[in-house]
C-alpha positions as CSV (number, residue, x, y, z in Angstrom):
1,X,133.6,128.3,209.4
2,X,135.0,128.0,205.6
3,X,133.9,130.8,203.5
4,X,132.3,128.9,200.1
5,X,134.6,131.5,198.1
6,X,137.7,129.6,199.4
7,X,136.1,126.1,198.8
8,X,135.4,127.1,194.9
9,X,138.5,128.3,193.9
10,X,139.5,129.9,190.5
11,X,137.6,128.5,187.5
12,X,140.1,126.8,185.1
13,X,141.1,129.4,182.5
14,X,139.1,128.8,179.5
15,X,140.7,127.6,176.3
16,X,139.4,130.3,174.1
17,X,141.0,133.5,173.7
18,X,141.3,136.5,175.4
19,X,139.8,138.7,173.5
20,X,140.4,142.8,173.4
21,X,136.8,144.7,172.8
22,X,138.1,145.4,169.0
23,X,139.3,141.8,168.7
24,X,136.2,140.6,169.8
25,X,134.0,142.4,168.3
26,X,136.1,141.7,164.9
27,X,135.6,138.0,165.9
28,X,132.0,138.8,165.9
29,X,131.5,140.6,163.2
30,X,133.8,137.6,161.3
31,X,131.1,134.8,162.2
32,X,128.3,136.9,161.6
33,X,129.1,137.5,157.9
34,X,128.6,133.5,157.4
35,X,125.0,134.1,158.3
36,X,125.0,137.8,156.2
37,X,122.2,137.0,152.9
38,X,118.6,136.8,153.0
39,X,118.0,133.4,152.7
40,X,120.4,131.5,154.5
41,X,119.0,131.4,158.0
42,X,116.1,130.3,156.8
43,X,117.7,127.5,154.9
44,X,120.3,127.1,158.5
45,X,116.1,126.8,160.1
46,X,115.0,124.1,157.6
47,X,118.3,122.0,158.2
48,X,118.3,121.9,162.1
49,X,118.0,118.7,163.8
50,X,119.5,116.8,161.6
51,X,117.5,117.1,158.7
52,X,118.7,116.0,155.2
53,X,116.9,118.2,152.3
54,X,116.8,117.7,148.7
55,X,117.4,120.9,146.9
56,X,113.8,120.9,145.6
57,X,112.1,120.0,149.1
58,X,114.8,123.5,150.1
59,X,112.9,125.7,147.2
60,X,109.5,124.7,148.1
61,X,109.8,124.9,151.9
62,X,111.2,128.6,151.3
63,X,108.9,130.6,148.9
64,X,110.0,133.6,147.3
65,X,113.3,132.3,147.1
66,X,115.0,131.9,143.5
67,X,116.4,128.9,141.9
68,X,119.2,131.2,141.5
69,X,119.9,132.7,144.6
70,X,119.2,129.3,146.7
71,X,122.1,127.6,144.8
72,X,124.4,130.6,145.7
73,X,123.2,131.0,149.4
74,X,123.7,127.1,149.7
75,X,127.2,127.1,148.0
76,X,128.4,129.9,150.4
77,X,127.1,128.1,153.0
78,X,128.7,124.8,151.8
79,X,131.9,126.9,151.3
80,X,132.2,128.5,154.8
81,X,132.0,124.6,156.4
82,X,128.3,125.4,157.4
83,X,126.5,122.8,155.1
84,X,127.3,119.7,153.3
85,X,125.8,118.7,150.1
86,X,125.5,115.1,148.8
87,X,125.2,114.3,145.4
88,X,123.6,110.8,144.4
89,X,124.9,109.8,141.1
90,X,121.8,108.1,139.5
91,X,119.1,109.2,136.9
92,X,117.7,111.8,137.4
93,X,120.4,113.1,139.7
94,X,119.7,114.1,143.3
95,X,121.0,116.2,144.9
96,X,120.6,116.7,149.2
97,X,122.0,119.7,151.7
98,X,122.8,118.8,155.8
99,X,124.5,120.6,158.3
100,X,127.6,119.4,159.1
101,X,128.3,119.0,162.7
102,X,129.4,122.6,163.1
103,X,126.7,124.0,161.1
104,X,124.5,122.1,163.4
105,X,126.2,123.8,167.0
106,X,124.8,127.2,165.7
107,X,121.2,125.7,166.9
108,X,122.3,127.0,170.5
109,X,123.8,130.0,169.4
110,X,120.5,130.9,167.7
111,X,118.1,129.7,170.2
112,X,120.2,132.1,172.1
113,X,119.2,134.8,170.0
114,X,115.8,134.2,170.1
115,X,115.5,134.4,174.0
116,X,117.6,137.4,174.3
117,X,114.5,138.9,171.3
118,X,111.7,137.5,173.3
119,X,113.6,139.5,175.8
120,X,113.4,143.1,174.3
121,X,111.7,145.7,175.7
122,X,108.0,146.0,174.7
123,X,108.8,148.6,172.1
124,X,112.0,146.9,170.5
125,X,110.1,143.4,170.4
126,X,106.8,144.9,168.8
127,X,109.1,145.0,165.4
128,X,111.7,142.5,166.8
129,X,109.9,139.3,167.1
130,X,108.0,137.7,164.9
131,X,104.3,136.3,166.3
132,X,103.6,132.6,165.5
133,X,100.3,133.7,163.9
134,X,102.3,135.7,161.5
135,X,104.6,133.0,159.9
């Protein structure tokens, strides 16, 4: 009888790097300073799925967020390759955010997140996760 060990074989390396724990956790700490500000995963949230948002449909769907700071949360994002931003030349001028097609592969990553939250010990998810009720 063949052991299933030997039919498997060794997994094709991966492409992506080895990473040392300091590396990696450089690497980490790296992506997560795109995502570092108060507003912009909840601006990443209204632009999932492949939504396109005008900047005003953005302020209105976010309260508490300022004219101000939505422009500069949106420009880093735009900056760090996370969100595009169309203007439409025509009177009055519009002006409409989207993910760009890496912006829009942190939907995984995030869903991710959330399971691993919901997955908290009862303690750590009492503060941790959000109830639906709540939003």
């Amino acid at each position: 009888m063949t052991r299933t060990d030997e039919k498997v074989g060794n997994p094709q390396k991966s492409k992506r790097p080895d990473y040392t724990p300091a590396g990696g956790a450089r690497s980490v700490q790296n992506a997560l300073r795109i995502l570092e500000g108060r507003w912009k995963l909840v601006i990443l949230f209204q632009l999932f799925g492949g939504q396109r948002r005008r900047f005003s449909e953005l302020e209105k769907a976010i309260p508490g967020v300022s004219q101000k700071m939505l422009i500069q949360q949106l420009r880093q994002l735009e900056a760090d390759g996370v969100v595009a931003r169309i203007v439409h030349h025509e009177v009055p001028p519009r002006v409409e955010y989207h993910l760009t097609d890496w912006g829009q592969t942190l939907c995984p990553a995030l869903d991710a997140l959330l399971v691993w939250a919901e997955a908290a010990p009862p303690e750590v998810r009492e503060w941790l996760v959000e109830p639906a009720g709540e939003r």
